[in-house]
N, C-alpha and C positions, 0 to 999 in steps of 0.2 A: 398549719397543715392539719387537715382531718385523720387523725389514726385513735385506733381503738383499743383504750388501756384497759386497764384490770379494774382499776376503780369504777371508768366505764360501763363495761356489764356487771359489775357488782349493782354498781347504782341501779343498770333496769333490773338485775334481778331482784333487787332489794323492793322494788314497786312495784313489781307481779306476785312479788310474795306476799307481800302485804294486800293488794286487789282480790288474790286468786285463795288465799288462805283466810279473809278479813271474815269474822262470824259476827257477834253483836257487842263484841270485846275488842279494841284498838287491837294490832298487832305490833307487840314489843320486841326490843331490837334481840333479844337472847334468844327468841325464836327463828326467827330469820337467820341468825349466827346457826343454830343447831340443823333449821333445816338447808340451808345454803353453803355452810362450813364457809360465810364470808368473814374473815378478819373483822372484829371489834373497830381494830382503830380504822378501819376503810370503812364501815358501817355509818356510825354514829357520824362522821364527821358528814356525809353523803348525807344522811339523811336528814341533818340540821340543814343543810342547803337545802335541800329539795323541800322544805318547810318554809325556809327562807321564801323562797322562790314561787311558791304558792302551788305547789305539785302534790307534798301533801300536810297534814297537820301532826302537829303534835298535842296529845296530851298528857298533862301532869298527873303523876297522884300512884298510887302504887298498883294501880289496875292501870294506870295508862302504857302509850305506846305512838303508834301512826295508825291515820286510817288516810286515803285519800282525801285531797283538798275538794276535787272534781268527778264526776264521774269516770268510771275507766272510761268509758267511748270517748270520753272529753281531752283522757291523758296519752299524748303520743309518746314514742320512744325518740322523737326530735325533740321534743320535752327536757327529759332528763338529759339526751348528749350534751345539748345546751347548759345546762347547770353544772355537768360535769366538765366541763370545757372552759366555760368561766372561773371555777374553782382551781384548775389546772395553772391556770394564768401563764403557764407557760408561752415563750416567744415565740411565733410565728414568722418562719423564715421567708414564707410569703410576703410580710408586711416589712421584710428587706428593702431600703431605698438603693443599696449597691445596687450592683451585678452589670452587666452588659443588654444593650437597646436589644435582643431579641428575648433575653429572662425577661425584663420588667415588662416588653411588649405585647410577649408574646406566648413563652410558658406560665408566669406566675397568672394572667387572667386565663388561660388555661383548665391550670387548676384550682382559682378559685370560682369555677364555673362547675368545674365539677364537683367541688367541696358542696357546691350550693344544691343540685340536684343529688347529692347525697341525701342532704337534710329533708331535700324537699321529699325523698324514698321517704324518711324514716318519721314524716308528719303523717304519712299516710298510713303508717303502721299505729293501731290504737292499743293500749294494754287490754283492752277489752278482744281482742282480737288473737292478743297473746292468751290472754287464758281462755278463750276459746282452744283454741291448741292444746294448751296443758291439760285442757280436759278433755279433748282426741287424743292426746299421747298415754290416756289412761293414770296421768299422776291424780292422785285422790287431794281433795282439797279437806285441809285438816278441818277449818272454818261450819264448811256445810256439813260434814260427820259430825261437829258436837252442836248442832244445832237440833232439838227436837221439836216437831211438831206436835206431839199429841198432847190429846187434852183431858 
């Protein structure tokens, strides 16, 4: 069943901070902690998935961090619920063979109709899109203030 945990929107936030903050330096996970105030151990673990999973990259080295895999228009938030939902691995009481001929019939495709047209919302939603928002909500992107142009 589709419901939406903590590690959940940790993870998108964890990928719009990283989009929405990214300047010409990876964005490392102690930042995302300080500006997110997400949990370490929800962090790191989230974000080796989403590396795994080709969402974003990691690099090594003591400048490194995450930068996107894709471009943001390229990365949805059905993206990451997916990665986050796989990692869960939790049972889905859906994929119950019990119950009686109108559950198996007739609620569980129900709601895995509607679980579907969830996902299919949240393909349409791009992080690109999110931080468009965040920069109508007026949050300043740390990334583009240390950025200078002059020459």
């Amino acid at each position: 069943m589709f419901r939406v945990s903590k590690k959940m929107l940790f993870a998108i936030e964890a990928v719009l901070d990283i989009a929405y903050h990214a300047g010409s330096e990876p964005v490392q996970s102690r930042e995302i902690t300080r500006r997110q105030g997400i949990p370490r151990r929800y962090l790191e673990q989230a974000l080796q998935n989403l590396v795994r999973e080709g969402v974003l990259i990691g690099v090594r080295g003591p400048r490194g961090g995450y930068r996107l895999a894709r471009e943001r228009r390229r990365i949805s938030v059905g993206d990451i619920v997916r990665v986050v939902r796989a990692m869960d691995g939790s049972e889905d009481p859906l994929e119950d063979v019990g119950g009686s001929n109108l559950g198996r019939e007739v609620i569980r495709p129900m709601w895995l109709e509607l679980q579907q047209s969830v996902l299919v919302s949240l393909d349409e939603i791009t992080i690109d899109s999110l931080c468009t928002r965040a920069d109508e909500a007026g949050i300043v992107s740390e990334g583009r203030r240390n950025l200078d142009f002059t020459i």
